[in-house]
C-alpha positions in Angstrom: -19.7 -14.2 -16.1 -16.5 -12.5 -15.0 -15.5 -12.7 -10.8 -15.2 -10.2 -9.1 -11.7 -8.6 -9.2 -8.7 -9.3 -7.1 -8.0 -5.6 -5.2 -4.7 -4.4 -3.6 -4.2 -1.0 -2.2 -1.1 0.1 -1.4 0.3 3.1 0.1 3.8 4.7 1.5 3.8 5.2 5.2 3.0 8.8 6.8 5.3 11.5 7.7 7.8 10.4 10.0 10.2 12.0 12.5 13.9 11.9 11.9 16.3 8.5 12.9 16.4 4.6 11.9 12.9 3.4 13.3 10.8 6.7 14.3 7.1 7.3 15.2 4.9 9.6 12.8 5.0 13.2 13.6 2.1 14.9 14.0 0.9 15.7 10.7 1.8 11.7 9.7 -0.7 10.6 12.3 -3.9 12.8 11.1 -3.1 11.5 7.6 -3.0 7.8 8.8 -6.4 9.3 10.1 -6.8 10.8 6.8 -6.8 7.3 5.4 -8.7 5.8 7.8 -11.9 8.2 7.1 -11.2 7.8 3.2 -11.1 4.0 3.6 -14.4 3.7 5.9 -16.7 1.1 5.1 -14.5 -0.9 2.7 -14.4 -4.4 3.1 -10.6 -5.4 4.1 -9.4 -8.5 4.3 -6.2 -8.3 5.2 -3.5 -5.7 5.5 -0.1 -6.0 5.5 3.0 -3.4 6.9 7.0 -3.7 7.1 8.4 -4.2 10.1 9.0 -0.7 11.0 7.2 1.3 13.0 5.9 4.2 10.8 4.0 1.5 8.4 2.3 -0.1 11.6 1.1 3.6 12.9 -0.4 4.4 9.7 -2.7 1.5 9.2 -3.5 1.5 12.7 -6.5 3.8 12.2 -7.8 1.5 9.4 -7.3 -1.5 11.8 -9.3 -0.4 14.5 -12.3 1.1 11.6 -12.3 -2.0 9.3 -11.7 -4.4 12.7 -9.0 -6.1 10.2 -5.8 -7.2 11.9 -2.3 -5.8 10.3 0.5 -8.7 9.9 4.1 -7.5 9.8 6.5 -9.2 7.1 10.5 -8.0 6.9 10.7 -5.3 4.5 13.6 -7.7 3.2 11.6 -10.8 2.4 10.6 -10.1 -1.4 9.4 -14.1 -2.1 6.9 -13.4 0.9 5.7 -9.9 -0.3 5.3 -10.9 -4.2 3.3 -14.6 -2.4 0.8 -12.5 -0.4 -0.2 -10.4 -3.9 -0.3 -13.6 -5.6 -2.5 -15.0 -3.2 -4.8 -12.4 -3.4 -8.6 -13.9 -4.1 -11.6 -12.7 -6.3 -13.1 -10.2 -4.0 -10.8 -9.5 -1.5 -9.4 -6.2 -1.0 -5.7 -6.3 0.7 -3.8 -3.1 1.8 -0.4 -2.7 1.9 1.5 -0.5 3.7 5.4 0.2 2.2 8.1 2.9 1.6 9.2 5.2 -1.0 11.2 2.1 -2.8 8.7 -0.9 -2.3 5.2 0.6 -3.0 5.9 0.9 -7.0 7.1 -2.7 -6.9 4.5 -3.9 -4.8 1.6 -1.9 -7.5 4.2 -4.0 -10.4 3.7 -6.9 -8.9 -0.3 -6.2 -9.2 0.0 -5.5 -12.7 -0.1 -2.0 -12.1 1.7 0.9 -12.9 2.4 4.3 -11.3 3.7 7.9 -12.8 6.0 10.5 -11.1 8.6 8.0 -9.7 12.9 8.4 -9.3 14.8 6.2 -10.5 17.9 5.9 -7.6 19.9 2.0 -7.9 17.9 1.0 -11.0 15.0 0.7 -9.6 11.4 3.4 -9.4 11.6 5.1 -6.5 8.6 7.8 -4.9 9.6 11.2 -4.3 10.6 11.8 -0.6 8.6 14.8 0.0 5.2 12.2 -1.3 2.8 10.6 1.4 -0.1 11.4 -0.2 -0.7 8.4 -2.7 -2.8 5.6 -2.5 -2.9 3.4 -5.2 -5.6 0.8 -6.1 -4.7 -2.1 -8.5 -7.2 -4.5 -10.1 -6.8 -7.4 -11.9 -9.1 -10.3 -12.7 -8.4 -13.5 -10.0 -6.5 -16.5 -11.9 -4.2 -14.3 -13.9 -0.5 -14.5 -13.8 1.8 -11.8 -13.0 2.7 -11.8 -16.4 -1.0 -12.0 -17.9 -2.3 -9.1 -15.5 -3.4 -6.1 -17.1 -4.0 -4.5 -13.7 -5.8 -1.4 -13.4 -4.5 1.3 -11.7 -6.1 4.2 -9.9 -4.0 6.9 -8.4 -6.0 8.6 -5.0 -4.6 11.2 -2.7 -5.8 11.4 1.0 -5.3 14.1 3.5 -2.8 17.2 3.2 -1.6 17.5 -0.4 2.1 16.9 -0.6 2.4 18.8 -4.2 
């Protein structure tokens, strides 16, 4: 009998105003509501947001539906990020909230893979104009990231940024 899958969902932050740390704008904070309403009834164990201040307003929403706390790891500390997906158990369902550069390696990490990237300093990057993604990788618990065949499923919540 197989377990039940390890889950990770992970998303670029909302629309955000202009400068080095800003809120969401207005339309960033009805899609983190957006994602919230899509997201309703899910059972979350743990979500997970960079230290900036966009990432933190747009799982807010979710926090306060899915009463799940939202820990805040340096957008710098990769061995920490690729530990926490590791980690994840059979049945748990994680979110994490990243930017345009670390949400396709966070989905990699899974054993996922996503379309319609940029590639800017080697590396997959998401469009700029994109906040609409949410992507849900599953993999069966006890693989290693280099035995996971993760599942991917591309969603879009809220306004369509196409």
């Amino acid at each position: 009998m197989k377990s039940r899958p390890c889950t990770l969902l992970v998303l670029r932050h909302a629309e955000k105003g202009a400068g080095a740390d800003p809120d969401l704008t207005p339309s960033g904070r009805q899609r983190a509501v957006d994602l919230a309403a899509l997201l309703k009834g899910v059972s979350i164990q743990r979500m997970y947001c960079t230290e900036y201040i966009r990432t933190r307003q747009t799982l807010e929403p979710l926090s306060e539906i899915s009463g799940t706390g939202i820990e805040t790891i340096s957008a710098e500390d990769a061995p920490r990020w690729r530990r926490i997906v590791s980690e994840v158990e059979a049945g748990e369902t994680i979110v994490i909230c990243g930017h345009q550069n670390t949400v396709p390696l966070f989905v990699e990490e899974a054993g996922g893979e996503i379309s319609g990237t940029e590639m800017l300093s080697g590396q997959p990057w998401i469009p700029g104009h994109i906040f609409d993604r949410l992507y849900v990788v599953s993999w069966q618990p006890g693989e290693s990231r280099d035995q996971r065949n993760g599942q991917t499923l591309e969603l879009r919540f809220g306004a369509s940024c196409d």
